[in-house]
N, C-alpha and C positions, 0 to 999 in steps of 0.2 A: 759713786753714781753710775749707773749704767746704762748702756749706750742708746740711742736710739735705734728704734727698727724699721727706718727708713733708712740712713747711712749703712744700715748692715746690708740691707739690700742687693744696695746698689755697689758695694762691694763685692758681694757675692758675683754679680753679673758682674762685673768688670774682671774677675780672674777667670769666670768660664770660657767669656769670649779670649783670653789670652790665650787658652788650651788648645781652640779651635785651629787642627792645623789646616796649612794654606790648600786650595784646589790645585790637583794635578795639571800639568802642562799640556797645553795641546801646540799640535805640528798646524803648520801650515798648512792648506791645501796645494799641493804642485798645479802648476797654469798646464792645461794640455799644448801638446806642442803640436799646430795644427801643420799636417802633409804639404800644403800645397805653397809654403812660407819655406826660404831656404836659406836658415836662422845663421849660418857661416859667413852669405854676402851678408844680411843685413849689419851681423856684426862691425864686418871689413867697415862698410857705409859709415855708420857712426862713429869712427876712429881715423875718419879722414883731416891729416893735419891741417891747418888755417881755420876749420869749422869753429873754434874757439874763439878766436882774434875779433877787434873789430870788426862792425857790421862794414865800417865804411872803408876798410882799409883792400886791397888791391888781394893780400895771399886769402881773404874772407870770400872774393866774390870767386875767387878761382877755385876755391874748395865746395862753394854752393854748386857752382855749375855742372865740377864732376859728380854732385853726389844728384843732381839731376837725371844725368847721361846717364850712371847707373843702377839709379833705384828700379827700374824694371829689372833688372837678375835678379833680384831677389824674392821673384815669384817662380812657382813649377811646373810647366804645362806638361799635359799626360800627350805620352805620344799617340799618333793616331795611328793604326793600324786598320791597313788594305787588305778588300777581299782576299783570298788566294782561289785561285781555279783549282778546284779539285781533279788531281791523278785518276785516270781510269785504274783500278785496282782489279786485277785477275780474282774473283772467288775459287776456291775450292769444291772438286762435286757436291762434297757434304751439306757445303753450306747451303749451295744453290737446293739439294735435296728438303734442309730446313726450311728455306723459304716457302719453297713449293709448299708444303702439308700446313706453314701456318696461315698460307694467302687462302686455302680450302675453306671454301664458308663449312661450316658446321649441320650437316641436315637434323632438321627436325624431328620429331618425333609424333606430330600431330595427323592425326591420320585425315583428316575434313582437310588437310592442304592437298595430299595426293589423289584425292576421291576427285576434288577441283581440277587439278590438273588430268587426274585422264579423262574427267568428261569433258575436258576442252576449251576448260573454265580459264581467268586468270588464278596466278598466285598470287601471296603474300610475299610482299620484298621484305624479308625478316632482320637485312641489312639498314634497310630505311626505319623500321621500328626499335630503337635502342633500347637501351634502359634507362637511360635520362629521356630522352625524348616521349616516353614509354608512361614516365613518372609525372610529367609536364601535361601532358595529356591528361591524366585521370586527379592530377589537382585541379586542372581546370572546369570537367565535367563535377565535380563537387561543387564548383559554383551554379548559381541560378543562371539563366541568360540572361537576366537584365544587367547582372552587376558584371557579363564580362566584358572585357573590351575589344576593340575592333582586330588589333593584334591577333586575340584570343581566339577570335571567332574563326578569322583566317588557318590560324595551328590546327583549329579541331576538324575545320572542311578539309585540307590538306591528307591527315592525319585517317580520317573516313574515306576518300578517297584510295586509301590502301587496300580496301576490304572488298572480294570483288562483287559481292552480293550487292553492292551500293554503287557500283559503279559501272555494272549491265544491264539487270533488270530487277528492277526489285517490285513483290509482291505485297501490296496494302489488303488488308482486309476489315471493314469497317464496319465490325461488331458491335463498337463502343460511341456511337455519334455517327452524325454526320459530316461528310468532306466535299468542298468545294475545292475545285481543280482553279486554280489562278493564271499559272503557265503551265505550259509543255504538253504533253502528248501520254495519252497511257489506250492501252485496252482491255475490253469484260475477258472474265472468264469464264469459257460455256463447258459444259458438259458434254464428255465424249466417250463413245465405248466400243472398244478395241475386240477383237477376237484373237485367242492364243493360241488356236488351232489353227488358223490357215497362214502358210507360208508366207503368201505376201505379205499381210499385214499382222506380220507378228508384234510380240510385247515390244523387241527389240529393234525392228524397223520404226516403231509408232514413235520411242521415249528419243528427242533430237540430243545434241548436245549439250543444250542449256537445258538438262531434265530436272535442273533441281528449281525450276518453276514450278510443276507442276506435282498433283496432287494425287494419287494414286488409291485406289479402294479396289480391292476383291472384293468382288460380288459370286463370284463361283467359282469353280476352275477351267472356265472355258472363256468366261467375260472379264475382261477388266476397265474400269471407269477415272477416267482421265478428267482435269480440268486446266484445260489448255485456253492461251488466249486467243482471243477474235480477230480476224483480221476485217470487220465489217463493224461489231460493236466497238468502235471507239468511243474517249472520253476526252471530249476538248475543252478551252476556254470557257468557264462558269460550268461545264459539266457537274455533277454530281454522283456520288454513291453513298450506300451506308443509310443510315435513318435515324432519325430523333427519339425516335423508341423503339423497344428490346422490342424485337419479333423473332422468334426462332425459328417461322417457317419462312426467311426469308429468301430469296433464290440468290443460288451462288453469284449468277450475273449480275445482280442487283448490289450486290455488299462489298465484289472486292475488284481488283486490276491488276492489271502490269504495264511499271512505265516503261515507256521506250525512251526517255530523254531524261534531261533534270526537270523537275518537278515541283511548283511552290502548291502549297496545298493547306487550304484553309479550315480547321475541326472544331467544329463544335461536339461539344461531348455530351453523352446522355443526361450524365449524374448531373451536371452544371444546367443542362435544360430542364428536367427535373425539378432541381431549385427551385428554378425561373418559375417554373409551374404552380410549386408551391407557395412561391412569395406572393406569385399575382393572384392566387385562392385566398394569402392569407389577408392579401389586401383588399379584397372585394369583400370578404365574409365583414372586415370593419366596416366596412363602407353600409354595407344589409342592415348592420346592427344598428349602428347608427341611425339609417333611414327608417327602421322600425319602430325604433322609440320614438322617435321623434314625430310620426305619426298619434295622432287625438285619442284614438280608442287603444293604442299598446302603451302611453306614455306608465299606467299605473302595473303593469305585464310584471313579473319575475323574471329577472335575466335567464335563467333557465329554461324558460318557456320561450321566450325571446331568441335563443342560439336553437330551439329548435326547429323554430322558421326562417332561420338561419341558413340551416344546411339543406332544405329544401329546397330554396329559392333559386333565380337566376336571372339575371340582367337579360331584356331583352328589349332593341328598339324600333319602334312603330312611326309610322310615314306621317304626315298631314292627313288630314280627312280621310283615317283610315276607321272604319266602323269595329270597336270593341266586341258590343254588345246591343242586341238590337228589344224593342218592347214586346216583351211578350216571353222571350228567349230564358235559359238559364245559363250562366255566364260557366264558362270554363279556367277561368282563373282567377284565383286573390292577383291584384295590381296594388304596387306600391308605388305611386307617382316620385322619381329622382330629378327630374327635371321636365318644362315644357307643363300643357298643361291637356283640358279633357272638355269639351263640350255636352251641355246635358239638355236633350230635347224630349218634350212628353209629345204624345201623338193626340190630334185632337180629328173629330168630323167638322168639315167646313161645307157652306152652302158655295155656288158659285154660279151666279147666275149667268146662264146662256142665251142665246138669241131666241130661244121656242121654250125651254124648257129651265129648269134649276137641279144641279146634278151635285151630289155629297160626293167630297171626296174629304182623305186622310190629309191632312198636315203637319208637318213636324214643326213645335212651337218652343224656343230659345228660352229656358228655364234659371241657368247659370250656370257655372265651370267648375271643374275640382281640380286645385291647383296644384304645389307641388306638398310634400310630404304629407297626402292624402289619399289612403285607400280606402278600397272597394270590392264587393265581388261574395265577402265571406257568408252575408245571411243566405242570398240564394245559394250558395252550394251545399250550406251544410244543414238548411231548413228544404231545400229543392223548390223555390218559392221564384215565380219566373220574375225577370224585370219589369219595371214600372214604367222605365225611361229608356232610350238610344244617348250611348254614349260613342263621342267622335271626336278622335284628335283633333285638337285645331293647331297645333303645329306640331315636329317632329318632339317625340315623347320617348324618354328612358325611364324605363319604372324594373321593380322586380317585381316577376310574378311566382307564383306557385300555384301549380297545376291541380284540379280540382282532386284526381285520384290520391294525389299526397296529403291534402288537405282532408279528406274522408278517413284518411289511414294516418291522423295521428289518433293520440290516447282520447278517453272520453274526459278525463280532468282539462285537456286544454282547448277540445272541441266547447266543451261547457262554460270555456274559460271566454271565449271566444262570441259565444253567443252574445252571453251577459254585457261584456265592454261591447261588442259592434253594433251597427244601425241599420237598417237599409239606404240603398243612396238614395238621398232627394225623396226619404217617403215619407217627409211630412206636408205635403204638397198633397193637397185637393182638387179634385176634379171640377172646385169653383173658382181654382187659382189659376188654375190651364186655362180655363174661359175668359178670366179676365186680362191674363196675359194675352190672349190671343186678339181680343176686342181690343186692348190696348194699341198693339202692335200694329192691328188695322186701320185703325184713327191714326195713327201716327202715321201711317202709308198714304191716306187717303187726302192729310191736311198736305201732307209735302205734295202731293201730287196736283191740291187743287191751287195750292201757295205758289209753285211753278209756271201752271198754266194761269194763270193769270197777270201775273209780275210779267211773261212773255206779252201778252196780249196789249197790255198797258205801254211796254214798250213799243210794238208793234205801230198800234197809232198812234204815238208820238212821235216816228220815223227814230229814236236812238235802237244803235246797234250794240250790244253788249260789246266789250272791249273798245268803245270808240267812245271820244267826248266832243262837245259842240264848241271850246275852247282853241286857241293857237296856244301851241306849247314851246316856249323859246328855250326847246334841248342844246344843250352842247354835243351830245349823244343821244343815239335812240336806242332807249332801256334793252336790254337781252331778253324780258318776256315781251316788247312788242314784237307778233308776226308781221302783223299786214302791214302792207304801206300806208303812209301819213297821210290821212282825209281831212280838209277843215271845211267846214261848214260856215258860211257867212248869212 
């Protein structure tokens, strides 16, 4: 019978693992023996005889007490070591000769330092500019100025201060914006011209020490033209130079300076006004577009024809009871009402009777208003058809207009576009409607007038006073619209 092959198995592993030789030995780690321990006493300490004996016994407590007394020896203090006064040492000529040539600062090679210096100028301390200090600098100007810090700001004033164009006088010239002077002191620079032929005032008398202000042009070889500063045009507190837009014929005096002091100087720049320019054109042009659709006769318009009266246009604002356009007139501009509103009177003849006779005269009679995003203007210009009516703010009014010659000089597709959507104003109104407004108006005048005088009269003979009653009125106070003192009547 043979065997199982389970028990074969486990025989089989049972001789393998006996095969398996044992893992190699490892070493202890050695303990560091640390310096400041003085491993001999400790020794001694621990091999003190009685330490073994009774706790309570008499040679136990005499062995504690010595191992008390000198367990401090067996720590190792470092000695301390005293200044020493250093020996004057004799040098040798040699060396002192070394020293000398290495303490020599190194000159330059920059020629703008010695140009500076014999005109009189400061130098550069090229001793104070390292090359760390050198490298600190120009990582810091890689930063923005907002992100640097106060530190920062200090290094780079410090560090500018070395340069002496910035720290005499230095010339602005304000090609590129406008500048506002906040602090300090500067002055213009005017135009001057020298002669190189006479003795006195040669080239050389004229140019001072600080000539590298100034601006120098041959004009022939007898003239030369200088721009020196003013000792009369100065620029103070809120002064200004420079301008908000590029003018090329701008005069020297006007665009640049020299400070005399330190300087805070506030710039607005062209390009950035510019923008500004363009943002507020692109804001208003919405605003046009807007206001023009949203008018009755452009609401059905083509946006394309719409942006063309667009770019015509322009915001302009009018007084109270200021007259538009008068009856009879041809108006000079399309009006797009933006806010406020417009009064519309027709002209009629009125009788007015006098003490001998009865005289005609004109009147202007109150027809109705055109409110806001409501225009006006376009059949009389582009039919040449005069007004019907006077129109008259009745309070302060922003509309866009467009001038009648622009309005002539667009194409004939949107002159014709134009006709068709617009109306005349107010001319559906008849010269029977004028009349009866007007007759209206006067009945209405005549009823208040005669409703007054009589309501007076009434009162009159019954002796009341208007604002007074025939009552005692038991106030706690007397009301703020009474004036007059308290009457009572009994």
């Amino acid at each position: 019978m043979t065997e199982d092959s389970l028990p074969t198995d486990i025989l089989a592993h049972m001789i393998a693992i006996n095969n398996v030789p044992p893992p190699p030995l490892r070493s202890i780690p050695r303990l560091k023996v640390r310096k400041t321990i003085n491993y001999g006493q400790l020794n001694a300490l621990c091999h003190i005889r009685g330490l073994e004996s009774r706790r309570n016994s008499s040679l136990y407590l005499a062995a504690h007490d010595t191992f008390i007394k000198q367990y401090p020896q067996i720590f190792l203090h470092e000695k301390t070591v005293l200044p020493k006064v250093p020996q004057p040492v004799e040098k040798r000529k040699s060396d002192l000769q070394i020293d000398q040539k290495i303490s020599q600062p190194v000159k330059s090679h920059n020629i703008s330092l010695y140009l500076s210096e014999a005109r009189g100028g400061p130098c550069i301390n090229e001793g104070e500019l390292s090359e760390s200090k050198f490298q600190k600098f120009l990582d810091i100007l890689k930063k923005l100025p907002v992100y640097r810090t106060i530190h920062e700001h200090n290094f780079v004033w410090k560090m500018l201060k070395n340069i002496p164009a910035l720290t005499s006088q230095l010339r602005m010239i304000g090609d590129d914006g406008l500048y506002i002077m906040l602090t300090g002191h500067a002055r213009r620079r005017v135009k001057v011209f020298r002669s190189l032929i006479e003795e006195e005032d040669s080239i050389v008398s004229s140019i001072s020490r600080e000539s590298f202000l100034f601006d120098v042009d041959l004009k022939d070889s007898t003239v030369v033209e200088f721009y020196v500063p003013s000792k009369k045009l100065t620029v103070k507190k809120w002064g200004v130079f420079g301008s908000l837009e590029v003018r090329p014929d701008m005069d020297e005096c006007e665009r640049s300076i020299v400070t005399d002091d330190d300087c805070e100087i506030l710039k607005i720049p062209t390009k950035e006004y510019e923008k500004l320019k363009l943002e507020k054109v692109k804001r208003e042009n919405a605003q046009k577009l807007k206001l023009i659709r949203k008018c009755p006769f452009y609401e059905i318009w083509p946006t394309l024809s719409i942006y063309e009266l667009v770019s015509l246009s322009t915001f302009k604002i009018f007084p109270p009871g200021h007259v538009l356009v008068e009856s009879g007139d041809i108006i000079s501009f399309v009006g797009f009402i933006n806010s406020g509103y417009c009064n519309i009177y027709r002209n009629i003849v009125g009788l007015v009777d006098l003490s001998l006779k009865v005289k005609k005269i004109k009147k202007l009679v109150y027809m109705g208003k055109l409110k806001e995003r409501e225009s006006f203007g376009e059949i009389s210009i582009l039919l040449q058809s005069p007004f019907t009516c006077t129109i008259i703010t009745g309070r302060e009014v922003e509309m866009a207009i467009i001038e009648d010659k622009d309005i002539l000089a667009l194409d004939p597709i949107t002159k014709e576009l134009m006709i068709q959507t617009a109306k005349p104003t107010f001319g559906h109104l008849t010269e029977e409607d004028v009349k009866n407004e007007y007759i209206k108006k006067v009945q209405e005048k005549e009823w208040k007038y005669f409703k007054n005088k009589t309501i007076q009269g009434i009162f009159q003979s019954k002796g009341v006073l208007p604002g007074f009653g025939k009552w005692e009125h038991d106030w706690s106070t007397i009301p703020k619209n009474f004036k007059s003192s308290l009457i009572t009547y009994t």
